[in-house]
N, C-alpha and C positions, 0 to 999 in steps of 0.2 A: 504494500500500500504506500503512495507515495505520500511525500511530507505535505503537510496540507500549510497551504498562504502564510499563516500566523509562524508554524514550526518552522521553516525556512529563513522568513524576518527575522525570528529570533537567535535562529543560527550567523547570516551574519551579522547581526548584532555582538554578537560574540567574538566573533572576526575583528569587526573594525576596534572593540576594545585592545587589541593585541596593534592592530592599523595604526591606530591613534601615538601607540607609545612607539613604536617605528618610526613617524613623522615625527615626534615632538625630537625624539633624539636627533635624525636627522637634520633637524631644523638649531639644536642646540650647538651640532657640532660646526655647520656654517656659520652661524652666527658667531663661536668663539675665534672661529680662523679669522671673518672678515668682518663682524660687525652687519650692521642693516644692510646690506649690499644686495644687488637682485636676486641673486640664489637665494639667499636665507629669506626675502621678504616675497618669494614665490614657495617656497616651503610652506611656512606660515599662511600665504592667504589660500592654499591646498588644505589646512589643518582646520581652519576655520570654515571653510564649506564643507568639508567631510563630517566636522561634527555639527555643525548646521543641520546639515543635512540628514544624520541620522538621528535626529535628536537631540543630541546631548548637547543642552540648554544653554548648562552653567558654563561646560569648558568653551562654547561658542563666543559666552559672551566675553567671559578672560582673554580668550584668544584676540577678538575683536578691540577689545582693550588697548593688549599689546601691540596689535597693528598698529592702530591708531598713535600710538605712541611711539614709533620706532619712524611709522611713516610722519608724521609731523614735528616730530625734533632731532630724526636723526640717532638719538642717544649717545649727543654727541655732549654735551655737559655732563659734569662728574653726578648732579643730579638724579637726569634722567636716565642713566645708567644706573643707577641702585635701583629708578622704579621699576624698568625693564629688568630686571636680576631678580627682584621682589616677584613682578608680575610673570617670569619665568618658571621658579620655583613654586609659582601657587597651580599655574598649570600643568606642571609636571607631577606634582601631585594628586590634584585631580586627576588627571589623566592615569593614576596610576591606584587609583581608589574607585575608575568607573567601571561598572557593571553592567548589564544587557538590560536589565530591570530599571536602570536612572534615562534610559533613553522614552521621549512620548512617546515613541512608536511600539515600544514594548508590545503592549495591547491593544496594537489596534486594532479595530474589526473592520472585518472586508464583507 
C-alpha cells in the first residue's frame, strides 16, 4: 500500500530537518572564509525559502533577520558583526532543535 499524501509530507519533512542543518553549515562556512559576499548571501537566501517554504516559521523569520542584516550593513562594523554572530548562533540552534512536528505543514489535510 502506498504512503498516503500526509505520510510522505511528513517524510520529507524529516528530510529537510537534516537539509536545513546542511545549508546553515554551509552557509557558516562561507560566511567565515568571506564575510557577506555573494556565495554566502545566496546560501542564506536558499535557507530562508526552504524553510519558508516548509514551514518552519520561526527559523524563517531569524533567517530573514539575518539577511536583512548582512544585506543592509554589510556586517561590516564591529557592531553588526556581534549581531550577525548572535543572530547566527540562534539559528543554528534552532535549526538544530527542529523537528517535522514544528513545521505548519505537519498536519495538513489534503
Amino acid at each position: 500500500m502506498p504512503d498516503t499524501p500526509l505520510q510522505q509530507l511528513r517524510a520529507l519533512l524529516v528530510k529537510h530537518c537534516t537539509t536545513l542543518q546542511g545549508q546553515m553549515a554551509e552557509f557558516e562556512t562561507a560566511y567565515r572564509r568571506a564575510g557577506p559576499d555573494e556565495a554566502a548571501m545566496a546560501i542564506l537566501h536558499s535557507l530562508k525559502g526552504n524553510s519558508g517554504t516548509m514551514g518552519f516559521a520561526d527559523i524563517h523569520e531569524r533567517v530573514t533577520a539575518l539577511e536583512s542584516l548582512l544585506r543592509d550593513n554589510g556586517a561590516s562594523p564591529d557592531s553588526d558583526a556581534i549581531a550577525a554572530d548572535v543572530r547566527i548562533a540562534e539559528i543554528r540552534t534552532a535549526i538544530a532543535a527542529a523537528r517535522p512536528e514544528q513545521s505548519r505543514h505537519y498536519n495538513l489535510q489534503f
